[in-house]
C-alpha positions in Angstrom: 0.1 -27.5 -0.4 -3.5 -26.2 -0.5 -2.5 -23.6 1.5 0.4 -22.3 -1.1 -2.3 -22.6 -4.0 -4.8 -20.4 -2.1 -2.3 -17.9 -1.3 -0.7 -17.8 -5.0 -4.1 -17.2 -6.2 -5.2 -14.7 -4.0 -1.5 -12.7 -5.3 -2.0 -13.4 -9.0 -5.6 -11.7 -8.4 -4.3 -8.9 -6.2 -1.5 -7.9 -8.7 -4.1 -8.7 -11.8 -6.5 -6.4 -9.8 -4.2 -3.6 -9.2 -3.3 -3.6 -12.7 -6.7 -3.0 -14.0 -6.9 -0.4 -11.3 -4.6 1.6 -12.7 -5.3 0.9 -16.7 -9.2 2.1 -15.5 -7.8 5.0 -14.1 -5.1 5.7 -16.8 -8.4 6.0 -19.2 -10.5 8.2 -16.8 -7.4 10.4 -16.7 -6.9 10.6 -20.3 -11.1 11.4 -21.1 -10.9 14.2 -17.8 -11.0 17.5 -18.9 -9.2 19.1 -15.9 -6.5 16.7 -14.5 -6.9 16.7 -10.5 -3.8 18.0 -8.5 -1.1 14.9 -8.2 -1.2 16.1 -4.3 -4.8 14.6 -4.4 -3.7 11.3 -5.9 -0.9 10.6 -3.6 -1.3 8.9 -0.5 -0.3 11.5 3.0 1.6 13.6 0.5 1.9 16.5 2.9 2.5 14.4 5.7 6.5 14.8 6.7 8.0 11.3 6.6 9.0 9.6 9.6 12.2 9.1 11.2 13.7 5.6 11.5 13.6 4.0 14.6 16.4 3.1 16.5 16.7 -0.6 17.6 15.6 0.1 21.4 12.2 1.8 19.9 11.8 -1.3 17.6 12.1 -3.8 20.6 9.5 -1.8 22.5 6.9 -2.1 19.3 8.1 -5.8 19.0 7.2 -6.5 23.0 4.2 -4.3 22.8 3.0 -6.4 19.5 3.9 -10.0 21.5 2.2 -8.9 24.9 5.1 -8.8 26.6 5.2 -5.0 27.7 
């Protein structure tokens, strides 16, 4: 039960944390006098997004992850 009460608490302050993250930097956007490029802001923007893996690749990851390859 301690257990479930540590990890609720940790979420609550993750998502409480993430919201004041992005209230901060709502603010420092609003006061900024040149806005940054968005391409800046976004996480591997320019990176082409993967493929999905077939089932055969995801067993290979899934032995590799459990030691078994």
């Amino acid at each position: 039960m301690m257990a479930i009460s540590a990890g609720a608490r940790r979420r609550i302050a993750a998502e409480h944390n993430g919201r004041a993250w992005l209230a901060w930097n709502i603010v420092a956007l609003d006061r900024a006098r040149k806005l940054p490029p968005l391409k800046s802001l976004l996480i591997d923007a320019d990176r082409p997004q993967q493929q999905a893996r077939t089932w055969r690749q995801q067993l290979v990851v899934a032995r590799q992850l459990a030691g078994l390859a």
